[in-house]
C-alpha angles and dihedrals in degrees: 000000000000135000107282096048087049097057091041089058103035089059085051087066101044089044090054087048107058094040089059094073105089096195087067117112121184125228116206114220115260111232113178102194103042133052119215117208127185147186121212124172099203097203099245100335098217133199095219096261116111093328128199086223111017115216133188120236087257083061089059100048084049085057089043082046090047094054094048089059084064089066077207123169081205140358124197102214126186131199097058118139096200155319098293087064092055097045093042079062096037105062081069088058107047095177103061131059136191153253125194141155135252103243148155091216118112088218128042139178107239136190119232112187142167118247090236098076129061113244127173125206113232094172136226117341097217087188091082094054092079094160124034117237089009110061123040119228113246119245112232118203137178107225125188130184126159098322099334123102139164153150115254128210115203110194140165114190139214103286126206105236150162081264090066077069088166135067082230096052089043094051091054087047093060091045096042091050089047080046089056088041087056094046085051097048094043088051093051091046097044094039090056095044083063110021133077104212113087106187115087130155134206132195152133141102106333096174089221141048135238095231098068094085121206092004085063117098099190097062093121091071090044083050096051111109095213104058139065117225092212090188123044105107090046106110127219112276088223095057127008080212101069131067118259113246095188110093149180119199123182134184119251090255092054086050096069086071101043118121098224096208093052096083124100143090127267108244120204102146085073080050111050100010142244094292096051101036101047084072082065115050131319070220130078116196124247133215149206121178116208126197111237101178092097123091114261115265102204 
């Protein structure tokens, strides 16, 4: 084994360690000129019930683990049944509470947020649903912290899965998810025609990338003159192969803030490798850090 393999084992096993213990909380970093944002897909959060992917009360201190690593001030995270999931993360996490819809889905897209910063709930975005049963709504929030503020816009679109078992079902998949990246870009376009504030962020699990071309069914967002898609070129963190689906969109206006080097995933499946991580998330979060010492533009 060399080196690299070593340490990257040897801090496994630390990592694993010091999560067993369930009396752990974990304390995020205060940091009182930036703001960190993050997106995490949780791989069907559940709530312990009859769960799509059971996990043990360790699992849920990993994800807890996982989400302190952001050192996020808040992370937009898709795939949570419900509250009690989230509860069932966050008392490992004492300094960050929760927003989440009421919802018949067995999946949702959730806010969780440290009570440092002011958020302000908007509620679900329907538009996005464009088709019942088969497209989730976005989640729209108003977020402040020192002089940046914004609207966010917390979305997970139409997938192409082993669930879309037909050509048929795939086909509608692409075009549903091309459907969710028009009614983004028109409510960009239409928010900011009306609207003062200039600064908005999107993000989220997309389920494509803007860099496959003709095979992408988002271009529309990477085409919009008023945005920054912050995450295109970052790579899966199971595989440097694949595209990354995760991503974080801002406004022009929010870009100006942006700390160029921030963004990133966090990847723990290179730490602690494929076995331990997959308990976790077939997701890593990714991240993006933003200054909020200069005076608001807008």
């Amino acid at each position: 084994m060399n080196k690299k393999l070593k340490l990257i084992s040897l801090f496994a096993i630390v990592f694993a360690f010091a999560i067993s213990c369930s009396t752990n909380q974990y304390q995020i970093e205060a940091k009182v000129d930036s703001l960190t944002i993050a997106t995490f897909n949780i791989e069907w959060l559940g709530d312990g019930i009859d769960d799509k992917k059971d996990r043990s009360e360790v699992d849920y201190q990993n994800v807890a683990k996982v989400i302190s690593m952001t050192n996020a001030d808040i992370i937009a995270v898709q795939e949570i049944e419900n509250g009690m999931a989230l509860q069932r993360v966050l008392k490992f996490l004492p300094n960050y509470t929760f927003s989440i819809p009421e919802t018949d889905y067995p999946q949702n897209v959730a806010y969780i947020y440290s009570k440092n910063i002011e958020f302000k709930l908007i509620g679900e975005y329907e538009n996005l649903a464009v088709k019942k049963k088969r497209t989730r709504p976005g989640y729209l929030a108003y977020v402040k912290k020192g002089n940046f503020d914004f609207y966010m816009m917390n979305v997970h679109l139409k997938s192409t899965s082993r669930y879309d078992s037909t050509e048929e079902l795939r086909q509608e998949s692409f075009i549903l998810r091309n459907e969710q990246s028009i009614v983004l870009n028109n409510w960009i376009d239409s928010v900011m025609s009306v609207e003062k504030e200039r600064d908005f962020i999107i993000l989220g699990d997309f389920n494509d990338n803007p860099t496959r071309g003709q095979k992408s069914y988002i271009k529309d967002l990477s085409r919009n003159i008023k945005l920054q898609f912050l995450t295109a070129d970052v790579k899966s963190c199971k595989n440097p192969n694949w595209d990354n689906i995760d991503h974080i969109i801002v406004s022009l206006s929010a870009h100006k803030r942006l700390n160029t080097t921030s963004v990133t995933n966090i990847n723990f499946y290179q730490a602690l490798g494929t076995e331990f991580a997959k308990s976790i998330s077939d997701h890593c979060p990714v991240v993006a850090t933003f200054e909020i010492s200069s005076s608001d533009n807008d």
